[in-house]
matplotlib code that plots the C-alpha trace (Angstrom):
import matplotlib.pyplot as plt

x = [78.3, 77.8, 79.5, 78.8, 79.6, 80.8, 79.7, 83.3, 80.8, 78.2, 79.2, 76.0, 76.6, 74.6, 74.7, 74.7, 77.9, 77.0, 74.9, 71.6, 73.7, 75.7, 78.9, 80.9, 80.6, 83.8, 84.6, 85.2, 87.6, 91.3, 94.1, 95.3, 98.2, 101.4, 104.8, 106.1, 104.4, 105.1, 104.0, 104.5, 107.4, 105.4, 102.5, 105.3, 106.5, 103.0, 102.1, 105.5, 104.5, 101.0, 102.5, 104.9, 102.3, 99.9, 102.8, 103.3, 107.3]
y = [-53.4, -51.9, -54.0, -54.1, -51.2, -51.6, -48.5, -47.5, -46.1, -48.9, -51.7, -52.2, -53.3, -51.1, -50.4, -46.3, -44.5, -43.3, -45.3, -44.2, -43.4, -41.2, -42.8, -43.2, -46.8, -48.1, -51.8, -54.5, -56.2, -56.5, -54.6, -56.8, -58.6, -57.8, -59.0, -55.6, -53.3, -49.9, -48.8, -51.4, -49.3, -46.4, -49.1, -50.7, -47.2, -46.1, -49.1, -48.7, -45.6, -46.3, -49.6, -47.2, -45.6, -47.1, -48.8, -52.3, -51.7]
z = [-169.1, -165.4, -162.5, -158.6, -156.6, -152.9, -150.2, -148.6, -146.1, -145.3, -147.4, -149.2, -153.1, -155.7, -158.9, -158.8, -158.3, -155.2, -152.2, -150.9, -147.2, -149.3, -149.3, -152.8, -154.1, -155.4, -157.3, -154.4, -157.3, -156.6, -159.5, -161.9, -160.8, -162.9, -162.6, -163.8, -161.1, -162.1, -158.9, -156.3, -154.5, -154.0, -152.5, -150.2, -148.6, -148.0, -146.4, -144.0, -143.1, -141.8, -140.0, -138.5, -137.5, -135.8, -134.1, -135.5, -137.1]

ax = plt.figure().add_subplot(projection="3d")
ax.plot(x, y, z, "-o")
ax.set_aspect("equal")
plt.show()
């Protein structure tokens, strides 16, 4: 079964894998939430660096 598709580059919804601007189209759905993130330290650092960043910590 085929889901929506989300344009990272207009925001249009489609079907196709990529949108008629020619942006890729990507699931607008959230991950699945899971108590044992295997990953969620990685996620936290990168997110620190880009708030370092662009100033906010």
């Amino acid at each position: 079964m085929k889901t929506i598709l989300r344009c990272e580059k207009c925001s249009e919804f489609t079907m196709k894998e990529s949108c008629s601007c020619g942006g890729k189209a990507l699931t607008p759905k959230p991950a699945k939430f899971s108590i044992e993130d295997k990953y969620g330290s990685y996620r936290r650092k990168a997110k620190l660096e880009i708030f370092k960043k662009k100033g906010i910590i």
